[in-house]
N, C-alpha and C positions, 0 to 999 in steps of 0.2 A: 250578748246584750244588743239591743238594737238602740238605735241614733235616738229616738225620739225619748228612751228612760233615760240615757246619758244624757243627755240636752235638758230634762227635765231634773235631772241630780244635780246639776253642776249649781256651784252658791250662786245666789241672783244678786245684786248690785243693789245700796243704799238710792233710794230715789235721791240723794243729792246729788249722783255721780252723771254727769253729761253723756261724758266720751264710749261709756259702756254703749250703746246701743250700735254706735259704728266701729266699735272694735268687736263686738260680737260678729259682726257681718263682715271681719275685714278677710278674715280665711277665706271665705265662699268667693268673696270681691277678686282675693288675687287665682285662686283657682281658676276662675272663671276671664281673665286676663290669660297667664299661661296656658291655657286652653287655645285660647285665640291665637296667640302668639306662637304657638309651637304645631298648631293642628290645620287652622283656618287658615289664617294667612297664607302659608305657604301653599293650599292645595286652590285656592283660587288663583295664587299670581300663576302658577301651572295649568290652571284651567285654561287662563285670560290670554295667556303665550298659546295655548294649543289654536285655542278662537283664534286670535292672529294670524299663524302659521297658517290656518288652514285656508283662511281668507285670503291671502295673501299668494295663495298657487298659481300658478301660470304654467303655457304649453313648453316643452322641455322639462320640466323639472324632475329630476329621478328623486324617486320616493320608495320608501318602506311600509304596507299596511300592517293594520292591528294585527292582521292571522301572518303576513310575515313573507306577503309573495311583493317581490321588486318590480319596480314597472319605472314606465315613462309618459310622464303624460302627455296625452294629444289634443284633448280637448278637456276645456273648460266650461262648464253652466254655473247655474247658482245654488244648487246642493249638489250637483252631482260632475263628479271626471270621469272620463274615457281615459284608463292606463293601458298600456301597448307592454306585452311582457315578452317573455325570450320567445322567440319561436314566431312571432308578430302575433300572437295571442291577443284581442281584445277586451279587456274587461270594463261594465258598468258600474259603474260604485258611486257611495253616498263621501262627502271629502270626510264625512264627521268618520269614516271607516280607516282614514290615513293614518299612519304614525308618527310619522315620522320622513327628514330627509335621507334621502339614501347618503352617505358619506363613505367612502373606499376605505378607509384608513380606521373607523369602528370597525367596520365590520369584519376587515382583515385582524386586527385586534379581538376579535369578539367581542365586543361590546355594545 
């Protein structure tokens, strides 16, 4: 059965009755809260910290990239770091490609 026969079966409310019309909409209402609440929220305050993070880089800082190679950085612009990896490797990159800070003690843990 689809939504719309159900919806359309279900008994309809005496027009004396008020509260029917916001109680029919209150399912969707909190769906649509728990949604937010469980799904949005948390993937923008993550978003909002990575923004930060990434802003926030300076020369020295040992980092981890999205693909997972470690470096140090040398230089800073405004989209883009110069990472210094093992071996005095140079790489260009965009900050939005960073992941993360490098931390000894994840990564000995694996984590």
């Amino acid at each position: 059965m689809n939504l719309a026969y159900i919806l359309l079966m279900m008994p309809q409310g005496e027009g004396g009755e008020g509260g029917s019309g916001i109680m029919s909409f209150l399912p969707i209402i909190l769906i649509v809260v728990v949604f937010w609440l469980f799904f949005i929220r948390p993937q923008s305050k993550k978003q909002r910290e990575a923004r930060n993070f990434r802003s926030n880089l300076k020369k020295g800082d040992r980092i981890i990239t999205i693909g997972g190679i470690h470096g140090k950085i040398i230089e800073v612009t405004d989209n883009t770091v110069i990472v210094e990896t093992e071996g005095q490797g140079k790489l260009k990159m965009e900050k939005s490609a960073i992941g993360s800070e490098y931390d000894p003690e994840k990564v000995a843990r694996g984590k």
